[in-house]
C-alpha positions as CSV (number, residue, x, y, z in Angstrom):
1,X,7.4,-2.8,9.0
2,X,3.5,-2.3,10.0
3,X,1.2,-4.1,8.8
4,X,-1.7,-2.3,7.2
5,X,-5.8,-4.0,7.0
6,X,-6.9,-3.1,3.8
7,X,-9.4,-0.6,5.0
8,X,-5.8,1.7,6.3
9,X,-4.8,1.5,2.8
10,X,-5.1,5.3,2.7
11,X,-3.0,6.0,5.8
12,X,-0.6,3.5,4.5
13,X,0.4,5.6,2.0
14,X,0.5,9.2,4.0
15,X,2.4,7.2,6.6
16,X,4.9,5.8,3.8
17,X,5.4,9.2,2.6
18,X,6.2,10.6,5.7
19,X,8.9,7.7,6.4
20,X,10.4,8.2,2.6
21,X,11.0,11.8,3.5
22,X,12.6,11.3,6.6
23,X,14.7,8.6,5.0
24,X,15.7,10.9,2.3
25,X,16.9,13.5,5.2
26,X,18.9,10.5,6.9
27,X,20.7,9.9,3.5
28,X,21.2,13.9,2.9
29,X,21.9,15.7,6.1
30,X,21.2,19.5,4.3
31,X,17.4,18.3,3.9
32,X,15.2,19.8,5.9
33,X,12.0,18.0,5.6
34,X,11.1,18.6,9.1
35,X,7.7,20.6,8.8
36,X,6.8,18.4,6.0
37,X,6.9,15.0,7.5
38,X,5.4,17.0,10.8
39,X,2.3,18.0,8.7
40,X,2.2,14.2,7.3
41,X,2.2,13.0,10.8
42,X,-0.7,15.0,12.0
43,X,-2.7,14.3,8.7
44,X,-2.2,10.5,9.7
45,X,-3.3,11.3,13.0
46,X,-6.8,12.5,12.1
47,X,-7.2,9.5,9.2
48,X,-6.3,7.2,11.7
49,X,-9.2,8.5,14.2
50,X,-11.7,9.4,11.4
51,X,-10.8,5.2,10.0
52,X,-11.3,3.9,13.9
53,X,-14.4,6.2,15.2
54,X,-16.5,4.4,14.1
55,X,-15.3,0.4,13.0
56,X,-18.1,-1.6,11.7
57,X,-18.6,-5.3,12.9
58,X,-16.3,-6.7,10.0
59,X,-13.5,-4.3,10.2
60,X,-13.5,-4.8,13.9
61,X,-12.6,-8.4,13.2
62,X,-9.8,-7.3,11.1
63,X,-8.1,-5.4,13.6
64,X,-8.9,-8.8,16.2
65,X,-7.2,-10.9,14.0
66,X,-4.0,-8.5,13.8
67,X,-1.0,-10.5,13.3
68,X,0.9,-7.9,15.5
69,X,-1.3,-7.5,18.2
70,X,-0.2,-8.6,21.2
71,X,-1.0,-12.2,22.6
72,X,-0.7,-14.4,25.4
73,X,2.4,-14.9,25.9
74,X,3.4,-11.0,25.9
75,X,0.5,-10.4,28.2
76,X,2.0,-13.5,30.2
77,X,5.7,-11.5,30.4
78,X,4.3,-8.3,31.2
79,X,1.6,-8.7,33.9
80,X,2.6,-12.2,35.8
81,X,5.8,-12.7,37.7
82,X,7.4,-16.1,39.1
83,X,5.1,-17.8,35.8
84,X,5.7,-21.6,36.1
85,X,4.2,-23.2,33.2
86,X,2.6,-26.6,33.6
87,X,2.3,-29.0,30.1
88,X,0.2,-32.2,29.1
89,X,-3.0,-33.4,30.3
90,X,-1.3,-37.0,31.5
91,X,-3.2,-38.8,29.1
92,X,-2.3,-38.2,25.5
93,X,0.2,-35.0,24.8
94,X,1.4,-31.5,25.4
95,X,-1.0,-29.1,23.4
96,X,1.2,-25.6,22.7
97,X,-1.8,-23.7,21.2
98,X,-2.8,-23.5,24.8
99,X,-0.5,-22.1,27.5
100,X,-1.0,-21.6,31.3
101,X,0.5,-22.5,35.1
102,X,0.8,-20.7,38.0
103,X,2.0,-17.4,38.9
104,X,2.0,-14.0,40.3
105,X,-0.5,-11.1,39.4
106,X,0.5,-8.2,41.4
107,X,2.2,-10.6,44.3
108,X,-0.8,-12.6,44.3
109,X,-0.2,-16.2,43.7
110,X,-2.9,-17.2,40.4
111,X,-3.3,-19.8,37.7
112,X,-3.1,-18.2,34.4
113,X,-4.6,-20.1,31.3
114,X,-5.2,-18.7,27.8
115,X,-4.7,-19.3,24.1
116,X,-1.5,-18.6,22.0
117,X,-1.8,-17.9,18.4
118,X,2.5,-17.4,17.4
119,X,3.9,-14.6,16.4
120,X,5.7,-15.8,13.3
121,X,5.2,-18.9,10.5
122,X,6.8,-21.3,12.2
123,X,5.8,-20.6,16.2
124,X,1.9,-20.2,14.7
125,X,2.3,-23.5,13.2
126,X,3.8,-24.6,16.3
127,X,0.7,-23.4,18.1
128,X,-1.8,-24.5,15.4
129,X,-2.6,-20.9,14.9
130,X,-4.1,-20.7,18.4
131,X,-6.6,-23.9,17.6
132,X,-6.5,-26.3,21.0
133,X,-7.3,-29.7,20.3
134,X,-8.3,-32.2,23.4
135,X,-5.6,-32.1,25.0
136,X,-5.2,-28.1,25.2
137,X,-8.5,-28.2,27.6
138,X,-8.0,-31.0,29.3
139,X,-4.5,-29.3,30.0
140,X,-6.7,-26.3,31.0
141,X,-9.1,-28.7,33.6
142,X,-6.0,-29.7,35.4
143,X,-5.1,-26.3,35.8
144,X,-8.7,-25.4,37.1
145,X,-8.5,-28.2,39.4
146,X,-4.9,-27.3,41.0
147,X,-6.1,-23.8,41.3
148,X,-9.7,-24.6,42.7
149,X,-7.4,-27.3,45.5
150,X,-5.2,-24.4,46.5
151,X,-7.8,-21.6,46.2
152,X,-6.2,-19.8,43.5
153,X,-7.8,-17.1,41.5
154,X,-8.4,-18.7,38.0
155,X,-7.2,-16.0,34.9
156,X,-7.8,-16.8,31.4
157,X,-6.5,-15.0,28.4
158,X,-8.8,-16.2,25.1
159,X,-7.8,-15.4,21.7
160,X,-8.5,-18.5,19.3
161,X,-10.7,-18.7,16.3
162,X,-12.2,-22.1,17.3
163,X,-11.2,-25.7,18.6
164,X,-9.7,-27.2,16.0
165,X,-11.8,-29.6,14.1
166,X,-9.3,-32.1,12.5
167,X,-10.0,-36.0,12.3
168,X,-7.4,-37.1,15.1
169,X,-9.3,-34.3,17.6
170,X,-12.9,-35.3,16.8
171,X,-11.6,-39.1,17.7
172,X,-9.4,-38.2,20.9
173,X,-13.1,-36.5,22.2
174,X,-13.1,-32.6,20.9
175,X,-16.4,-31.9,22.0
176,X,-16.6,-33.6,25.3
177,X,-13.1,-31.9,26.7
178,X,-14.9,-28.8,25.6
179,X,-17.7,-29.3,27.4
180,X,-15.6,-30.6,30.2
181,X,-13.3,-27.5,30.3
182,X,-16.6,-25.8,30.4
183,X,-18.0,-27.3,33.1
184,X,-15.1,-27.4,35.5
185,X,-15.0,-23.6,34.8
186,X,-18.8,-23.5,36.0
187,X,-17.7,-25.8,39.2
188,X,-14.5,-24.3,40.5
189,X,-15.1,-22.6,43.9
190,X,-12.0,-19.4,43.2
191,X,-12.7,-16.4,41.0
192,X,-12.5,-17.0,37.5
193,X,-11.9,-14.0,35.4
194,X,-11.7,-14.2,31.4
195,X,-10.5,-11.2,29.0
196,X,-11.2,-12.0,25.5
197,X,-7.7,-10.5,24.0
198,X,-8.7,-11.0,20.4
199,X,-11.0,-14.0,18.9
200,X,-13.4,-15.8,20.8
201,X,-14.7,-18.1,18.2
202,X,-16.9,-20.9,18.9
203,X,-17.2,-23.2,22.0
204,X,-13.3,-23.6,21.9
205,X,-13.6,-19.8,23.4
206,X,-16.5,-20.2,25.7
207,X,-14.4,-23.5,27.5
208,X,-12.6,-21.1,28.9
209,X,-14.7,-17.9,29.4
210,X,-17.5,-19.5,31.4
211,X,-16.3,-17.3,33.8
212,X,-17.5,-14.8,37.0
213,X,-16.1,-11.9,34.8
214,X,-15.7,-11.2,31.3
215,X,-13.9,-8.3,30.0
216,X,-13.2,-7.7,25.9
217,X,-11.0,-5.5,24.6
218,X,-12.3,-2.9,22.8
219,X,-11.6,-4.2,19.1
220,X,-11.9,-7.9,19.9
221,X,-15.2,-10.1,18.8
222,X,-16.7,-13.1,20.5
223,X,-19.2,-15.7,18.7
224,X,-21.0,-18.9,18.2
225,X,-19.2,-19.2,15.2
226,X,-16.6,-16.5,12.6
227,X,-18.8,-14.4,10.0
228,X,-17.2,-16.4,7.3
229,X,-18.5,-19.6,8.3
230,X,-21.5,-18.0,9.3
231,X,-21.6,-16.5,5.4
232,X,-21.0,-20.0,3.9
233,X,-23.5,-21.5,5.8
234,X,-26.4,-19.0,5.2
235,X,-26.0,-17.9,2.4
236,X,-23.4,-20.5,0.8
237,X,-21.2,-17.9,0.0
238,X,-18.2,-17.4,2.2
239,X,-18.1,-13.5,0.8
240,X,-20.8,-12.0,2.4
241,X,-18.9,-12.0,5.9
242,X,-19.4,-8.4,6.1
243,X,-23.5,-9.3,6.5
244,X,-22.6,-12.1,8.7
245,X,-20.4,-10.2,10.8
246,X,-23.4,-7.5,11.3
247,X,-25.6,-9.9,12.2
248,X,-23.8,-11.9,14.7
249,X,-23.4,-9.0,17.0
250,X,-20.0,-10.2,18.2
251,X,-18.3,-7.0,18.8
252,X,-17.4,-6.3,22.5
253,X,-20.1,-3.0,22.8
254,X,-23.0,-5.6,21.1
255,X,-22.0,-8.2,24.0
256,X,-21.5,-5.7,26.7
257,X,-25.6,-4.7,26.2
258,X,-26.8,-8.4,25.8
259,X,-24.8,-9.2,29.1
260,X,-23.1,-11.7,27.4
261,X,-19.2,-9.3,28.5
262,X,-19.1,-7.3,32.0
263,X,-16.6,-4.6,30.8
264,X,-14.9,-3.3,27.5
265,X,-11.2,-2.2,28.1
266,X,-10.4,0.5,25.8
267,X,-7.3,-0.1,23.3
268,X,-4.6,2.3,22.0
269,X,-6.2,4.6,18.6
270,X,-5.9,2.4,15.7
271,X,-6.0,-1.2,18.0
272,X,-3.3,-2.4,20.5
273,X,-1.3,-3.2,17.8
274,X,0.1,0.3,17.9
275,X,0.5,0.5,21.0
276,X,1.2,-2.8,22.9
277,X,2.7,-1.8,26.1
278,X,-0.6,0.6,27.1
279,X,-3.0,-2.2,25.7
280,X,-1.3,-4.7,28.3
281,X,-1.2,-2.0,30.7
282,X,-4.8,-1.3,30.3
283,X,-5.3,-5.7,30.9
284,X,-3.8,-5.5,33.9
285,X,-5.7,-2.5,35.5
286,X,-8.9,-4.6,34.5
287,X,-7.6,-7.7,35.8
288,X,-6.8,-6.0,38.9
289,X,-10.2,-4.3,38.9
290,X,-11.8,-7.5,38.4
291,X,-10.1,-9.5,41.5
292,X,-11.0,-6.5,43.6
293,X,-14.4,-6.8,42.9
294,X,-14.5,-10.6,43.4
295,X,-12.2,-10.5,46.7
296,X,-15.8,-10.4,49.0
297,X,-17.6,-13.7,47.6
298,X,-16.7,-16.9,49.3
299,X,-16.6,-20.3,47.9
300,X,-20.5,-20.7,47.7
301,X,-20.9,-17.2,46.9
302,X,-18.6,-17.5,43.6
303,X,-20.4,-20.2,42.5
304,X,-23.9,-19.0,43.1
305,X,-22.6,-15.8,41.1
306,X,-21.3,-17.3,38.6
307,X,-24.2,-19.5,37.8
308,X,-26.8,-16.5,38.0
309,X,-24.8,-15.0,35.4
310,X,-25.7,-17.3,32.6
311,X,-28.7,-18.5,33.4
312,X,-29.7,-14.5,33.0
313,X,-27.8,-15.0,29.6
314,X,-30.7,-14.0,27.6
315,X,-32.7,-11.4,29.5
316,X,-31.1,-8.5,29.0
317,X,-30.5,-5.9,25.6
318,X,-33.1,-8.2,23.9
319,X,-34.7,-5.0,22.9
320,X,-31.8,-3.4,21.7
């Protein structure tokens, strides 16, 4: 059964009708109700790209937070081969709302790193809804380090609303294993590439996208902090997200002119929800783009690139 935002609450219903006439001809084989579902369909089609031509900041977080969009661990199965995952940081536990080890991306030997939200109640609980606490990055620093002693190419996949900011992470050291994670992704001497798959929220995202490429998908956001938050801070009312969201520019096109994202890779019509395999196709090809690119800096030459990149942060789209 899909899942419908409430902005598709109109194509809910034409695509509802359509299925309820086909299920009537499954139940009575003398229907016919061929053309009708068939002009159904197509009237879907162009609500569907009339809803999606043009998403404004707060719908686009909608469709980001997607409970059947695809995360990191289908993006895991699909693109990477031989994936060996690695768990713990050797110093307090085994965080599952961050995954990662080593593996193949088209043959080549990488580390893969990224945030998984669950699919269902009980794996999202198991995950902490995609929320890494201490552990989860200092998980993700030994993974830097292995990859940066063997020279392997360093892929994140980043999809989390924020580090989570319970009692027991704030005393285990939340903010200085972000900063850490962040720092060993500033240090590492391989290509680090990041693809914002859904959320980036916060500095729990940026621990792991401080890196020599990032790509966001077309419908996914990136911020200092979620619009509600934002909303309930300025304005003390968590209900004006829709400002917020407008005002944070956090969609991927907003981050791609402030030089903030490299490259926007375009989803399915109506999000990758509805199409998962072509969204993780279209991941891959980046990905692949993206190492390509990379494959002529040397150690020093990463690095140096790397480190221009944000210190431009700043300079660019600030008329826009």
């Amino acid at each position: 059964m899909t899942n419908y935002l409430d902005f598709e609450k109109p194509l809910a219903e034409i695509e509802g009708k359509a299925e309820e006439l086909r299920a009537m001809a499954r139940q009575n084989e003398e229907m016919d109700v061929t053309d009708e579902a068939a002009a159904l369909d197509r009237k879907a089609e162009e609500l569907l790209q009339e809803l999606y031509k043009t998403l404004s900041p707060w719908r686009k977080c909608q469709v980001a937070r997607h409970p059947e969009r695809p995360h990191c661990k289908d993006y895991i199965e699909a693109l990477f081969t031989e994936y060996t995952p690695l768990a713990g940081d050797r110093n307090f536990a085994d965080d599952h709302a961050v995954m990662g080890g080593l593996a193949r991306f088209n043959d080549q030997p990488v580390v893969v790193i990224g945030h998984e939200k669950g699919n269902d109640t009980k794996s999202r609980i198991a995950r902490n809804f995609g929320m890494a606490r201490p552990e989860g990055y200092r998980k993700a620093i030994r993974l830097m380090e292995m990859a940066d002693k063997f020279g392997l190419p360093i892929i994140a996949l980043v999809d989390t609303p924020g580090a989570y900011p319970g009692k027991g992470a704030e005393e285990r050291g939340q903010s200085e294993a972000i900063a850490r994670s962040t720092e060993k992704c500033l240090q590492v001497g391989v290509p680090v590439i990041s693809i914002i798959i859904g959320e980036g929220g916060s500095g729990g995202a940026v621990a792991f996208a401080s890196a020599n490429k990032v790509a966001m998908l077309e419908h996914s956001v990136y911020s200092v902090i979620s619009p509600e938050g934002c909303a309930s801070i300025l304005w003390k009312d968590a209900e004006k997200m829709r400002e917020a969201a407008e005002a944070l520019r956090l969609t991927a096109q907003d981050l791609l002119k402030l030089g903030v994202a490299d490259r926007t890779v375009s989803e399915p019509m109506g999000g990758a929800h509805r199409d998962r395999p072509a969204a993780i196709e279209a991941v891959g090809k980046a990905i692949g783009d993206m190492l390509k690119e990379l494959s002529e800096l040397d150690r020093d030459g990463l690095i140096a690139a790397r480190r221009k990149k944000f210190l431009d942060l700043g300079s660019k789209g600030l008329a826009a």
